[in-house]
C-alpha positions as CSV (number, residue, x, y, z in Angstrom):
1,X,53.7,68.3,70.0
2,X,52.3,71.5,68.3
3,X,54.5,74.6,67.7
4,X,54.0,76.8,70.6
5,X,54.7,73.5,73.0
6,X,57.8,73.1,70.8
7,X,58.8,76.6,71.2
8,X,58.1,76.7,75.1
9,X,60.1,73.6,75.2
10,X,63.4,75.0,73.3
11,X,62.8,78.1,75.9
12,X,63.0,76.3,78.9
13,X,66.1,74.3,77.1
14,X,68.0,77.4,76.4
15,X,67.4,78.7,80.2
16,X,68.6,75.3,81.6
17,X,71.3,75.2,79.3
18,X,72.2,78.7,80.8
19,X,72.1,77.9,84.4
20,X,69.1,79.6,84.8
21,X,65.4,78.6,86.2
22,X,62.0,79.1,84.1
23,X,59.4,79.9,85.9
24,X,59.5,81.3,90.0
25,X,60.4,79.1,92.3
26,X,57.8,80.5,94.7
27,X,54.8,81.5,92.4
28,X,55.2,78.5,89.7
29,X,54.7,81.5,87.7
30,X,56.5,83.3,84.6
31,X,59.3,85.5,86.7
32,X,58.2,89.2,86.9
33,X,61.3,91.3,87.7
34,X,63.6,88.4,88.8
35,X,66.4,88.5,91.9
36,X,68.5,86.2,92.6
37,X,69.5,85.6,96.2
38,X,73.3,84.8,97.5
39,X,72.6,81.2,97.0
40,X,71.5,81.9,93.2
41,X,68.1,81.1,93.5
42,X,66.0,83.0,91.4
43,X,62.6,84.1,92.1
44,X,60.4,87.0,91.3
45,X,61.3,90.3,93.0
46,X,57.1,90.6,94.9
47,X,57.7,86.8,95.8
48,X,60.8,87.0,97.7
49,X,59.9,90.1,99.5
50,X,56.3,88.9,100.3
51,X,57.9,85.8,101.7
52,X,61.0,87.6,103.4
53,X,58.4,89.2,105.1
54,X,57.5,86.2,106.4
55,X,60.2,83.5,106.4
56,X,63.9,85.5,105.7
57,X,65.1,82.2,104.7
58,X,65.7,81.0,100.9
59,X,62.2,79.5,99.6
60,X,64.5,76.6,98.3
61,X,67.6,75.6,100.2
62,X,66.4,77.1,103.4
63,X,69.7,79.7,102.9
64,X,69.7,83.1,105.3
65,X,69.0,85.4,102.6
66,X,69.4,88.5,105.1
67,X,67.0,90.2,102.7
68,X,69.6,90.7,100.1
69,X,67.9,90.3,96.5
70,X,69.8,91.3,93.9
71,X,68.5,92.2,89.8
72,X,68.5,88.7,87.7
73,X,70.6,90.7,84.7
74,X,71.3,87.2,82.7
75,X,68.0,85.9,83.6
76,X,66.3,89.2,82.6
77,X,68.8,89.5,79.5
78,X,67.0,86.4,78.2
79,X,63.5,86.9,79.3
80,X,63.9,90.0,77.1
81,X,65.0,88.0,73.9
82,X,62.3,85.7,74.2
83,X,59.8,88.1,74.4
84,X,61.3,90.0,71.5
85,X,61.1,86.8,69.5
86,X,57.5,85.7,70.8
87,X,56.6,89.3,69.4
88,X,58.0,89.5,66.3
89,X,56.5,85.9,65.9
90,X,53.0,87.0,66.5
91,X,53.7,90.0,64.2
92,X,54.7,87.9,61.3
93,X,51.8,85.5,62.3
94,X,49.2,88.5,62.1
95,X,50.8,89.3,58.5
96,X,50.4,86.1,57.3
97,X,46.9,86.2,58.9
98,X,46.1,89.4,56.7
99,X,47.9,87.9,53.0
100,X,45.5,84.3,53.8
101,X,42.2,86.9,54.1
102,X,43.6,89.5,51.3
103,X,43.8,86.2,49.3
104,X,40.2,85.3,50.4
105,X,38.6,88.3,49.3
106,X,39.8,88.5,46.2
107,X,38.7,85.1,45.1
């Protein structure tokens, strides 16, 4: 398993470990603005309207949602973290990118 599977991996690990879904239950996707519904299903926020549009019930336990869709705070908390850290990882990857070529050129 290479580093960035590991990483994904540990991500999906620590959301679990929280309570907390990975990806939308709807779109399969990386959650963009997550709500959570009075069941405590998460999905993203276009998803659930698209489909409460359609079907007003929860997309996975078939739940009334009465269109109430709430802000994902925890989920959104840690979606936040993660993409702090994949950024500061790609920034410290780019440096270490830059010493390997400085290195390069002065050879």
């Amino acid at each position: 398993m290479g580093d960035e599977e590991q990483q994904q991996e540990e991500e999906k690990d620590e959301l679990e470990a929280a309570g907390l879904p990975f990806a939308c239950h709807i779109c399969r996707g990386d959650f963009n603005r997550p709500v959570v519904t009075k069941c405590e299903h998460y999905f993203c926020e276009k998803c659930a309207l698209q489909r409460y549009a359609k079907n007003t019930k929860c997309a996975v336990c078939d739940a009334q949602t009465h269109g109430i869709f709430k802000p994902a705070t925890k989920l959104q908390e840690l979606l936040q973290v993660r993409a702090a850290r994949l950024a500061a990882e790609a920034k410290e990857q780019q440096e270490q990118q830059g010493e390997i070529q400085d290195d390069n050129d002065e050879q």
